[in-house]
C-alpha positions as CSV (number, residue, x, y, z in Angstrom):
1,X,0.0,0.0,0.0
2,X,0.8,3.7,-0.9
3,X,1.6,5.9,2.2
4,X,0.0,9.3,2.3
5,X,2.3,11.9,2.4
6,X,-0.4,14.3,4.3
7,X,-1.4,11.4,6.9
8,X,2.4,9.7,8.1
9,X,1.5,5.8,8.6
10,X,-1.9,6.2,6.7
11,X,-3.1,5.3,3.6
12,X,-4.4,7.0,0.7
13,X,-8.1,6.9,0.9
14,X,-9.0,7.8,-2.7
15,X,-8.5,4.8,-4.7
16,X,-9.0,4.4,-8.5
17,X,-12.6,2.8,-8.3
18,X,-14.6,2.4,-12.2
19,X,-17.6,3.8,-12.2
20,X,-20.9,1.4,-12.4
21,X,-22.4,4.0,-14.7
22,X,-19.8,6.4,-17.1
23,X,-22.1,9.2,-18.0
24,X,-23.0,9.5,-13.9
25,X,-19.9,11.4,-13.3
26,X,-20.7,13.8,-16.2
27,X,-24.3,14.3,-14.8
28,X,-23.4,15.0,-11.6
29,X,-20.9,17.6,-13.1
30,X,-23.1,19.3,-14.8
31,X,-25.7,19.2,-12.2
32,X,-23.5,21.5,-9.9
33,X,-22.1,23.6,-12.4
34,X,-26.5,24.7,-13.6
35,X,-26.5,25.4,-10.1
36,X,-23.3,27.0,-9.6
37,X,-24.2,29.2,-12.7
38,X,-28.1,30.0,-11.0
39,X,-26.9,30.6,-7.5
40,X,-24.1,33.5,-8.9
41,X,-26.6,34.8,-11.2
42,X,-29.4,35.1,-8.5
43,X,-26.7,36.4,-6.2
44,X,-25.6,39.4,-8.9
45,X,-29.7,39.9,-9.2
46,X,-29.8,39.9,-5.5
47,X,-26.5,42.9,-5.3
48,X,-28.4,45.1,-8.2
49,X,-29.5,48.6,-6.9
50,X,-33.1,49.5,-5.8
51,X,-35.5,47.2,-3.7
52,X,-37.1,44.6,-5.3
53,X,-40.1,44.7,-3.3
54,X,-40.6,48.4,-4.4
55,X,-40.2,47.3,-7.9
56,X,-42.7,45.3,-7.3
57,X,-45.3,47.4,-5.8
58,X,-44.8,49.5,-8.4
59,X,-45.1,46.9,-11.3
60,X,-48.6,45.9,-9.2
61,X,-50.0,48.8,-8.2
62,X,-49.2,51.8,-9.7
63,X,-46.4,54.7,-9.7
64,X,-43.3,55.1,-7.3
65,X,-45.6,57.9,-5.0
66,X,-49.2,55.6,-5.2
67,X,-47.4,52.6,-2.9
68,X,-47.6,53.2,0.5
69,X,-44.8,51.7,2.4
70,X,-47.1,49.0,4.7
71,X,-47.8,47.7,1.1
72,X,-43.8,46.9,-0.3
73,X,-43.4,45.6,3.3
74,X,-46.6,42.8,2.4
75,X,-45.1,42.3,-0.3
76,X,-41.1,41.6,1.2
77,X,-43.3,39.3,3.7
78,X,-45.2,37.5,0.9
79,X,-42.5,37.3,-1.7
80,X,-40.2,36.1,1.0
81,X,-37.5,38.9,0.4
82,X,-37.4,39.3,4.4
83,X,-35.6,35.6,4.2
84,X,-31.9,35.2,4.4
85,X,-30.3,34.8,1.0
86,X,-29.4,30.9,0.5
87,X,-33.5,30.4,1.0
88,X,-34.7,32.9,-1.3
89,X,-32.5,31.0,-4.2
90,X,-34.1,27.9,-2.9
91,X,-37.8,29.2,-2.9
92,X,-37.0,30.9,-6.7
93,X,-35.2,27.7,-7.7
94,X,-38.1,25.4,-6.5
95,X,-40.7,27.6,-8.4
96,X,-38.4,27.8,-11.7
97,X,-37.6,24.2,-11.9
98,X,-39.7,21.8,-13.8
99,X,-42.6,19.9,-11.7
């Protein structure tokens, strides 16, 4: 057996195993890099100027001076834009994926 030269008196862990399947490594690779590429594209959405849920009030309800501010806070609340940022991506990437 090999020695690891990280672990003195231990052996290499990794071992050259085959694959049962040979396109499951290439799935799985492409699997984390659609949602590497959504999460840092959601994230640069998320660092873009202006509120969202002001955006939205106004897309829903009128001009910039017709939303009162009890209203863009329903709508943080209901939108879930109040949430910490790792479950907003997971609440947009449950409703954008496929049923």
């Amino acid at each position: 057996m090999r020695q690891s030269p990280y672990c003195p008196g231990g052996e290499f862990l990794v071992r050259n195993v085959p694959h049962d399947d040979p396109y499951q490594q290439k799935i799985l690779s492409t699997l984390l890099v659609v949602l590497g590429a959504t999460f840092c594209t959601y994230t640069l959405m998320h660092f873009a100027p202006g509120d969202p849920a002001l955006e939205i009030a106004v897309s829903r309800y009128g001009g910039q001076y017709e939303v009162d501010q009890a209203t863009v806070e329903w709508i943080r609340e209901s939108e879930g834009l109040d949430k910490p940022l790792y479950l907003q991506y997971l609440y947009w990437l449950r409703h954008v994926s496929p049923p």
